[in-house]
C-alpha positions as CSV (number, residue, x, y, z in Angstrom):
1,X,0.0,0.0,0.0
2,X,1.6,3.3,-0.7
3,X,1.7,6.1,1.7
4,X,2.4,8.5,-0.7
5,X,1.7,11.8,0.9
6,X,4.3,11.5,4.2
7,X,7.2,12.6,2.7
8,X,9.1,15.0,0.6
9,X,8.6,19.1,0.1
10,X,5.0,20.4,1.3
11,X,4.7,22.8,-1.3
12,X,5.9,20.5,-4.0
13,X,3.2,17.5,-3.5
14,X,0.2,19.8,-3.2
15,X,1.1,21.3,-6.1
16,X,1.4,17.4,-7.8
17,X,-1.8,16.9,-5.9
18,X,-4.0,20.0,-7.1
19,X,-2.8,20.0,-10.8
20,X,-4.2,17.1,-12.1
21,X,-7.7,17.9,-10.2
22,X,-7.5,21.4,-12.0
23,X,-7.7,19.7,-15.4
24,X,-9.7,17.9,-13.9
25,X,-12.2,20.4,-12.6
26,X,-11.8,22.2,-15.6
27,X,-13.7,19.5,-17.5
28,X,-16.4,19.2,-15.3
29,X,-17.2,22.8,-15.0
30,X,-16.3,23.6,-19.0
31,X,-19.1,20.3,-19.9
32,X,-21.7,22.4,-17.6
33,X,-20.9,25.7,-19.2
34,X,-21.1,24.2,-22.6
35,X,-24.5,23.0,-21.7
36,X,-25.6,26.5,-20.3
37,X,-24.4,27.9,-23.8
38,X,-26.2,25.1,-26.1
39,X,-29.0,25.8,-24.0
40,X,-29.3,29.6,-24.3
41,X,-29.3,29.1,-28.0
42,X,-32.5,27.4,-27.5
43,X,-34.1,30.6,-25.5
44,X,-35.0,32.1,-22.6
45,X,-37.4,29.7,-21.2
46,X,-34.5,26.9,-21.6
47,X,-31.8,28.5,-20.0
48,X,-34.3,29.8,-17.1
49,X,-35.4,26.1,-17.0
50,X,-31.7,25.2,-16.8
51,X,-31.3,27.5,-14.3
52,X,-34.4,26.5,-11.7
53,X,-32.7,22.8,-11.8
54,X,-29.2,24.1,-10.6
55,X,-30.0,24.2,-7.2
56,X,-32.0,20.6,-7.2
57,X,-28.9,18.8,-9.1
58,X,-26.4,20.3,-7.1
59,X,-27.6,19.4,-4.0
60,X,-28.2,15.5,-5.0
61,X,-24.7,16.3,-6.1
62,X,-23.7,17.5,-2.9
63,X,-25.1,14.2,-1.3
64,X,-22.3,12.4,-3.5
65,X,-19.7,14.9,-2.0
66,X,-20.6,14.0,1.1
67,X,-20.5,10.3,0.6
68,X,-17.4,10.7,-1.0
69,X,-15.4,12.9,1.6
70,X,-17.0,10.4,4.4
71,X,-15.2,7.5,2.2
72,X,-12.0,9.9,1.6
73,X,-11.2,11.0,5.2
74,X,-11.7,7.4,6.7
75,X,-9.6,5.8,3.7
76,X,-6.6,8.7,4.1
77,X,-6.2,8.0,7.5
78,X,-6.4,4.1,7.4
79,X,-3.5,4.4,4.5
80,X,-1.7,6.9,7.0
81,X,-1.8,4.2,9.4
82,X,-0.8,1.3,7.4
83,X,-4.1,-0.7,7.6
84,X,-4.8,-2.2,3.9
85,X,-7.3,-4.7,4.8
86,X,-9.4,-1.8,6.8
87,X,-8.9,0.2,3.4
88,X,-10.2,-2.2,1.3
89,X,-13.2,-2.9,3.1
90,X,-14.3,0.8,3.8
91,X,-14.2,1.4,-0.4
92,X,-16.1,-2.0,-1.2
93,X,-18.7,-0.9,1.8
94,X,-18.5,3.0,0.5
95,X,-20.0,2.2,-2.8
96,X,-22.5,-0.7,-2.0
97,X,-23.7,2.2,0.6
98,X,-23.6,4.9,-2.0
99,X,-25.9,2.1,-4.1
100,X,-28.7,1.8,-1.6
101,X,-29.2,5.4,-0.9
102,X,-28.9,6.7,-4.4
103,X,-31.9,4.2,-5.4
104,X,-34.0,6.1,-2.6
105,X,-33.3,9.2,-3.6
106,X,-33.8,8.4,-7.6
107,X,-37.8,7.1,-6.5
108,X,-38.0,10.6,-4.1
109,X,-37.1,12.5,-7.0
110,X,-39.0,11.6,-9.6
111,X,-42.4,11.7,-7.7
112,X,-41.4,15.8,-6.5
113,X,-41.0,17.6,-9.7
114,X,-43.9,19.6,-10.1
115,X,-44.6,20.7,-6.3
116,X,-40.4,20.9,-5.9
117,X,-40.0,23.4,-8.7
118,X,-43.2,25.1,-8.3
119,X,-42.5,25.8,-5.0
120,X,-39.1,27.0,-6.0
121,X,-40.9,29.6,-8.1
122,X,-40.7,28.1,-11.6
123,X,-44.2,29.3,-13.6
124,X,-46.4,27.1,-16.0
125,X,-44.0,28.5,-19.0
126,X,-41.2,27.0,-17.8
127,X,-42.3,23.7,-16.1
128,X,-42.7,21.5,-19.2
129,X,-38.8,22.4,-20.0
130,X,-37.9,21.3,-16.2
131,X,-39.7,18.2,-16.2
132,X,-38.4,16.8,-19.4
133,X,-34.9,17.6,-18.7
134,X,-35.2,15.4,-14.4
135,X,-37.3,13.0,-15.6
136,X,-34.4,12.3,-17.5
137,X,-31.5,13.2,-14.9
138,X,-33.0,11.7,-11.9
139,X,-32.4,7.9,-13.7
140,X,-28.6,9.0,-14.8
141,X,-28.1,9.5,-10.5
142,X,-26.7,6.6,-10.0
143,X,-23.9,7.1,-12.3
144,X,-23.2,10.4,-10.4
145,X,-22.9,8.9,-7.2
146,X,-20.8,6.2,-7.4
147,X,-18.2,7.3,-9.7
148,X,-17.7,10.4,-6.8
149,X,-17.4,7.6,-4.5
150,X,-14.8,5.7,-6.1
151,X,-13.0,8.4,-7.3
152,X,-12.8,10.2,-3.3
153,X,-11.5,6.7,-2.7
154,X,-8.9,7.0,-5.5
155,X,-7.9,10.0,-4.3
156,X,-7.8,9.5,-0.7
157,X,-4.9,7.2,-2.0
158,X,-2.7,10.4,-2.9
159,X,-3.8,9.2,-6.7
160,X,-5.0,13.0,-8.3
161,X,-4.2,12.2,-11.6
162,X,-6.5,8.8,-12.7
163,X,-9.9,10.5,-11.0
164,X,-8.9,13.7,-13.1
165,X,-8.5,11.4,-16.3
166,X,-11.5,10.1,-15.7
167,X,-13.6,13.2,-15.4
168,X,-11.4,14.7,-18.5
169,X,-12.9,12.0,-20.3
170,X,-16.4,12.1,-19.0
171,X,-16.1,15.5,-20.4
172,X,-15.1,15.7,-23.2
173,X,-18.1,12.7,-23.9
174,X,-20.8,15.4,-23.0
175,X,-18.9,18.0,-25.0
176,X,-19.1,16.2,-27.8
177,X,-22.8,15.1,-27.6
178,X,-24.3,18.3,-26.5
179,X,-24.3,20.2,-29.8
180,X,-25.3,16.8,-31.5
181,X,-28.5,15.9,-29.4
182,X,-29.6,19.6,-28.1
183,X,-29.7,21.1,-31.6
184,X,-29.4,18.3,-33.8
185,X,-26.1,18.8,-35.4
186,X,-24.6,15.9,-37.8
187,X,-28.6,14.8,-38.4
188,X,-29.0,13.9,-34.6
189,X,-32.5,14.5,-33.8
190,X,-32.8,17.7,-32.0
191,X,-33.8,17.0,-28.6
192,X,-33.5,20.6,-27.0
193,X,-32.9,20.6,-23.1
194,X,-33.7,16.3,-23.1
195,X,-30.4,16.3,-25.0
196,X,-28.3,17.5,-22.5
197,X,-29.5,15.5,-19.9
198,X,-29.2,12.4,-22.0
199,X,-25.6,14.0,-22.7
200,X,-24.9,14.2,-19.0
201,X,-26.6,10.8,-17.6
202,X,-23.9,9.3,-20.7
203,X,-20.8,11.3,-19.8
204,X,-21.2,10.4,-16.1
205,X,-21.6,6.2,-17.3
206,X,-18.3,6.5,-18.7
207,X,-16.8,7.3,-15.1
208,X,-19.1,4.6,-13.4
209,X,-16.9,1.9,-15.7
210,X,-13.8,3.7,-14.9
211,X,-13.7,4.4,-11.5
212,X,-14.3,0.7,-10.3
213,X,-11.8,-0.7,-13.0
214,X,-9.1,1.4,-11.7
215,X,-10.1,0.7,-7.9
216,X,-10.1,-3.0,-8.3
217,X,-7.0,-3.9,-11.4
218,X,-5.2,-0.9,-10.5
219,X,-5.2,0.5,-7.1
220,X,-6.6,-2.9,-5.2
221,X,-8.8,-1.2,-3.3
222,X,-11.6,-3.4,-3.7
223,X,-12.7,-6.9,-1.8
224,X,-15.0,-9.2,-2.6
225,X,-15.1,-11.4,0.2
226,X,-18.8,-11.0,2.1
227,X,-18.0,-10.2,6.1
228,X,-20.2,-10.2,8.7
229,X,-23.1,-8.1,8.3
230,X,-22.0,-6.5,11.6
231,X,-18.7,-5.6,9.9
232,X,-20.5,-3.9,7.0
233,X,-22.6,-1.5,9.0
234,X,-19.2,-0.9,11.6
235,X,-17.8,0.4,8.2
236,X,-21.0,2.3,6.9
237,X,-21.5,4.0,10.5
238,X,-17.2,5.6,10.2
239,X,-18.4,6.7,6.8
240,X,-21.9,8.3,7.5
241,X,-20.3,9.8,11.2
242,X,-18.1,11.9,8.7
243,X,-20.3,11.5,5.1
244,X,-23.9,12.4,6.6
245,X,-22.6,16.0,8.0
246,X,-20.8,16.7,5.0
247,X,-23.3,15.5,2.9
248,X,-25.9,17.3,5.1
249,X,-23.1,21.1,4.7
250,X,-22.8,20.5,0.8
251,X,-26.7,20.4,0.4
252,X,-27.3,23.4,3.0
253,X,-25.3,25.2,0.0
254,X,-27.7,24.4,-3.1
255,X,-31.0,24.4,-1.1
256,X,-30.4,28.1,-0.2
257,X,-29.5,29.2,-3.3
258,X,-32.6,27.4,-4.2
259,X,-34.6,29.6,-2.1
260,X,-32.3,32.5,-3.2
261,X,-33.6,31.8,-7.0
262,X,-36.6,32.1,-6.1
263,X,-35.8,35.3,-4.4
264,X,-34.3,36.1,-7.5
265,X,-37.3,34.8,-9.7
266,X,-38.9,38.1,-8.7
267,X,-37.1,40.1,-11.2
268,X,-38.6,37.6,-14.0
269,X,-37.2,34.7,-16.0
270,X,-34.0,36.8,-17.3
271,X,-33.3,37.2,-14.1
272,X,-33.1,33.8,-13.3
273,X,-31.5,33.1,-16.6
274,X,-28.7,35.8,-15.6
275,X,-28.3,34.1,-12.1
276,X,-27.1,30.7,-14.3
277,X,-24.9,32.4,-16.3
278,X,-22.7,34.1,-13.4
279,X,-23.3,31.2,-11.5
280,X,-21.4,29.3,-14.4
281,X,-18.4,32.0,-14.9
282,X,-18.3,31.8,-11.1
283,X,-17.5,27.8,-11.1
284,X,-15.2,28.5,-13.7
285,X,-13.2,30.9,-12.2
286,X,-12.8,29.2,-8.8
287,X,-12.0,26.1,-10.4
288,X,-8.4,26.1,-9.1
289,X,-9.2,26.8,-5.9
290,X,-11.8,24.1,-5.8
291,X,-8.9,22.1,-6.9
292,X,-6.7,23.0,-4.0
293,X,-9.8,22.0,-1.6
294,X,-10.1,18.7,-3.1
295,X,-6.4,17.8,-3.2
296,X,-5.9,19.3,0.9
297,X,-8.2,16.6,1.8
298,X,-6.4,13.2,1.4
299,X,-2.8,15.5,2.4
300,X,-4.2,16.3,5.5
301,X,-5.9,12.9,6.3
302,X,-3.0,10.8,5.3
303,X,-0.2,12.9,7.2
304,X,-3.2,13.6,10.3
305,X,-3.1,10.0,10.6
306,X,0.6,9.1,10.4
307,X,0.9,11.6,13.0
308,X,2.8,14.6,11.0
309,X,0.8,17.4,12.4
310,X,3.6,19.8,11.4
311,X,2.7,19.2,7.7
312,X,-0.5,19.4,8.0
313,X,0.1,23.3,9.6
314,X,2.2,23.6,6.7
315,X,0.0,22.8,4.2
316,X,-2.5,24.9,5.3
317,X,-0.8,28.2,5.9
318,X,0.6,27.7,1.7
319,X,-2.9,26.8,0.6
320,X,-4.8,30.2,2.7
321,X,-1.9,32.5,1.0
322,X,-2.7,31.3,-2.4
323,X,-6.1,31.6,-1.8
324,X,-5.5,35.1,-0.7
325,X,-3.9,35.8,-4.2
326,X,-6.0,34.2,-6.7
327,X,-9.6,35.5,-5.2
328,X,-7.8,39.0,-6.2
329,X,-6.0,38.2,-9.2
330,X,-9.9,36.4,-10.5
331,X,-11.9,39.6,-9.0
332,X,-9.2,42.2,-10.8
333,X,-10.2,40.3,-14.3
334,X,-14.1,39.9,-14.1
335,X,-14.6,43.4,-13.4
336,X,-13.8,44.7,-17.0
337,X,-14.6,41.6,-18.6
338,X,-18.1,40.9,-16.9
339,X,-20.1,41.8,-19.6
340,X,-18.1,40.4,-22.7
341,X,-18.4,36.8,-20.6
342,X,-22.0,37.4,-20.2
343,X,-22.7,37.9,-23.7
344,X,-21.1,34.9,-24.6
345,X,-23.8,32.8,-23.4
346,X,-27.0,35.0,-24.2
347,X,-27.3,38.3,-26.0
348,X,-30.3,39.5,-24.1
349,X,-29.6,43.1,-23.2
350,X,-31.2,42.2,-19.5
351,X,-29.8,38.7,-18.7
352,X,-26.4,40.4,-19.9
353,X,-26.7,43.4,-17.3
354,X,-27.5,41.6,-14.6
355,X,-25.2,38.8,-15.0
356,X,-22.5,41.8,-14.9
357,X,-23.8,43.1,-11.5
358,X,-23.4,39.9,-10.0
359,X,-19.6,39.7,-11.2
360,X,-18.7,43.1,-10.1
361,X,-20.0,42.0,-6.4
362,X,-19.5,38.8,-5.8
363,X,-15.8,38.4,-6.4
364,X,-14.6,40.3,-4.2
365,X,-15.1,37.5,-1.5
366,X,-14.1,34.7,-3.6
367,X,-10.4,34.8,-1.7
368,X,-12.3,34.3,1.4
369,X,-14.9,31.7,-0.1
370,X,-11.5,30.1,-0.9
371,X,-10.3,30.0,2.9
372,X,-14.3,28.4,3.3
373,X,-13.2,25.6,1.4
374,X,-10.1,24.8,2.5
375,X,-11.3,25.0,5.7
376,X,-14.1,22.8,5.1
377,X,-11.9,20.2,3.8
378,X,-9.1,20.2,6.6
379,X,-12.1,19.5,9.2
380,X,-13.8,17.0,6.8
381,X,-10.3,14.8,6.2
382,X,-9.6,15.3,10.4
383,X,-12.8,13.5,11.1
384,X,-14.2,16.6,12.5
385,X,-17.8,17.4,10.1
386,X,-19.5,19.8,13.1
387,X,-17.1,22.9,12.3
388,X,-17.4,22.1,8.8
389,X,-21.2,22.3,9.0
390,X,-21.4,25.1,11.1
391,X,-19.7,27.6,9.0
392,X,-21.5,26.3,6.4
393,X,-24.8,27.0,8.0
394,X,-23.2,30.4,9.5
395,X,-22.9,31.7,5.6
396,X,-25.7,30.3,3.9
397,X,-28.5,30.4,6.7
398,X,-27.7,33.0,9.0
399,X,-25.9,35.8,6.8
400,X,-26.8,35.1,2.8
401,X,-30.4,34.4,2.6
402,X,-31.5,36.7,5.7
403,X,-29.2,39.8,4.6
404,X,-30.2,38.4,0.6
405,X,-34.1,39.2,1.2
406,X,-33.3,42.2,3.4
407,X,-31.1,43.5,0.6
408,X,-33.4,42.8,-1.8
409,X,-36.3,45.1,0.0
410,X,-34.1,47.6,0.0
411,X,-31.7,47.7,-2.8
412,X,-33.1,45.2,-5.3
413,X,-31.5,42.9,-7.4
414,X,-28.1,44.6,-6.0
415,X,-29.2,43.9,-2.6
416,X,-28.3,40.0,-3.1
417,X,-25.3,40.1,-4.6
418,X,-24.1,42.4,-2.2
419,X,-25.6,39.4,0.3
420,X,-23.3,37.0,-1.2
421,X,-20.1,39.2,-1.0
422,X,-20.6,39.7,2.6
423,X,-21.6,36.1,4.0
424,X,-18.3,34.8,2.7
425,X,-16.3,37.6,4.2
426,X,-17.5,37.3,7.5
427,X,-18.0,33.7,7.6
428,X,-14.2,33.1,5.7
429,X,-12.3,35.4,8.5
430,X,-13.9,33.3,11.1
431,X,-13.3,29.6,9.7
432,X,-9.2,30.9,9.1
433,X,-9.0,31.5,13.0
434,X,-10.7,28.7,13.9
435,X,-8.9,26.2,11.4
436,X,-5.8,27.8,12.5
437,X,-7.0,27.3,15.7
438,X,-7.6,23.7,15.6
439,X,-4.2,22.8,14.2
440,X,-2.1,24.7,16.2
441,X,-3.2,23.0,19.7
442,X,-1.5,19.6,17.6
443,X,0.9,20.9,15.8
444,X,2.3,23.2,18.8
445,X,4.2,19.9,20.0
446,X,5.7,18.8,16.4
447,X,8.1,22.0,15.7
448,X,10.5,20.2,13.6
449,X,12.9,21.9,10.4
450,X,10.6,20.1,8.5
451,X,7.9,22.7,8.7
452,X,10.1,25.2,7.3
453,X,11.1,23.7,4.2
């Protein structure tokens, strides 16, 4: 079993570990904005249907995080501590776990479409678009599950490079069918927005295939010996202790901004449309920080449990400084270019004008959403969700959506943007101190040369 994240320059194998996920990253987020663009072409209604499902697909997506960085942390610290058999049994249980819930959740979906999405504001106009594109998505879920599953596993190995393959290729698959099923290029029937789900549920079966061939011929992560059933549940409760709390933080995230579109849906369906589009430059633009976040995990659990708290501290205080720069090297950029990016996607004079608002707010916190993540992701890989979740539920439920609805009374449109900015401000200054916190009280006996390497 290789330990490969105990040893050697700090700076040097998070930069190995975050590379690969950028590209990585970069694939999934450049698939979803070439879906957002396909889907403008089609019109308003479309994209504002697009839109409406953002918060509903990202937080069943969120539910495979949390899976995922359950199955990551406990993996990274049983390969810190040398236990392979422990290893293998926690993936195989991971994903026959990840199996049974995502078979609930497919049946719960498809039964709440209308009342979900009329409650989240979407009108008679724009229904028909919504139901045809989750009738659709809701049976592709079970290739978005597992695959995040296997691929946290992968990673929690120190392995960046095969997951980010794998979602390269995934990809470039939905790249490559969007234009051909959503407007019928090549003599592919034009299926509008059913296209790029059927596009997405394909992309994301490509992974499914991937991920467990490269945990069971390459990695040997996986066991096919049946235990106990006593042993299976002793592995699915260390997974859910950590997974359910993440998964429960990662979905507080998309259900707000689920009530915040329809906070939004107000200001009429450019409005909403606008919201998708900056919400899709946003991704984009954090992508490398998101990057970062997903490769300080399995660092920070593999080292926590080999007992190298000093690189752990280290690790941290490189990844908050580069957060630090890149939120105000990306904010310096979308200012100018705000309204050139909108337009790429839609040339409504409205959707365009709005979309820009949101760009010259928003990204002025991104360096401190970037110290949210990282954050998030030290607790997570530590074992410790509760902090996790509570800043989590500090920005979202407590600051954004209160301050979003007040701003909105008062200042319009503006008003939540302006929301957004301030949440992660507030809420990033307070999970640096108490990250920082957290780590010292180990790390304050470990001073060794090492740190300052």
């Amino acid at each position: 079993m290789q330990q490969r994240l105990l040893e050697g320059n700090v700076g040097e194998q998070l930069i190995k570990l975050t590379i690969p996920m950028i590209w990585g990253v970069l694939a999934i987020t450049a698939f979803n904005i070439v879906d957002t663009y396909f889907v403008g072409q089609l019109g308003t209604k479309p994209l504002a249907a697009m839109s409406f499902t953002f918060p509903v697909v990202m937080t069943l997506g969120s539910l495979a995080m949390g899976l995922g960085v359950g199955t990551s942390s406990v993996i990274a610290r049983a390969i810190g501590e040398g236990d392979r058999d422990r290893v293998q049994r926690l993936t195989t249980d991971s994903l026959t776990l990840s199996l049974i819930i995502v078979v609930i959740f497919v049946f719960l979906g498809l039964i709440t479409i209308d009342p979900l999405f009329t409650a989240l504001g979407a009108g008679a106009d724009v229904l028909p678009w919504i139901r045809s594109y989750m009738q659709i998505w809701y049976f592709g879920m079970i290739f978005l599950v597992i695959p995040m599953v296997g691929n946290s596993a992968i990673r929690a190995s120190g392995n960046t490079v095969t997951p980010s393959i794998i979602m390269i290729v995934a990809a470039g698959v939905n790249i490559v069918l969007d234009p051909l099923l959503i407007v019928g290029w090549g003599g592919f029937p034009r299926l509008e927005i059913e296209g790029a789900a059927i596009a997405t549920v394909v992309s994301r079966a490509t992974t499914l295939v991937a991920a467990l061939l490269v945990l069971h011929y390459r990695e040997k992560m996986l066991c096919f010996n049946l235990p106990k059933f006593q042993i299976i549940l002793a592995s699915w409760q260390k997974i859910l202790q950590i997974g359910l709390p993440a998964a429960a933080t990662s979905m507080i995230t998309p259900i707000s901004m689920g009530l915040i579109t329809s906070a939004i849906a107000f200001y009429g369906a450019e409005a909403v449309a606008a919201f998708g589009v900056a919400s899709r430059i946003e991704s984009f633009s954090l992508i490398v920080i998101m990057a970062l976040s997903a490769s300080i995990g399995p660092f920070v659990g593999q080292n926590w449990g080999a007992k190298k708290y000093h690189r752990v501290h280290r690790a941290l205080n490189l990844s908050y400084l580069f957060c630090l720069g890149w939120g105000i090297m990306v904010a310096a950029i979308l200012a100018p270019s705000a309204s050139w990016l909108a337009s790429l996607f839609n040339s409504d004079p409205q959707i365009i004008q709005i979309a820009t608002r949101y760009l010259w707010f928003v990204p002025i916190s991104y360096a401190a959403a970037g110290i949210i993540f990282i954050a998030s992701s030290t607790f997570n890989a530590l074992g410790k969700p509760i902090p996790s979740m509570i800043m989590t539920v500090s920005r979202m439920v407590v600051l954004y959506i209160p301050l979003a609805y007040i701003g909105s009374q008062v200042f319009g449109i503006n008003g939540i943007f302006a929301a957004a900015c301030i949440a992660n401000l507030v809420v990033g200054i307070g999970a640096y101190i108490w990250n920082q916190k957290t780590c010292d009280a180990k790390g304050a006996t470990e001073k060794t040369a090492e740190e300052f390497i």
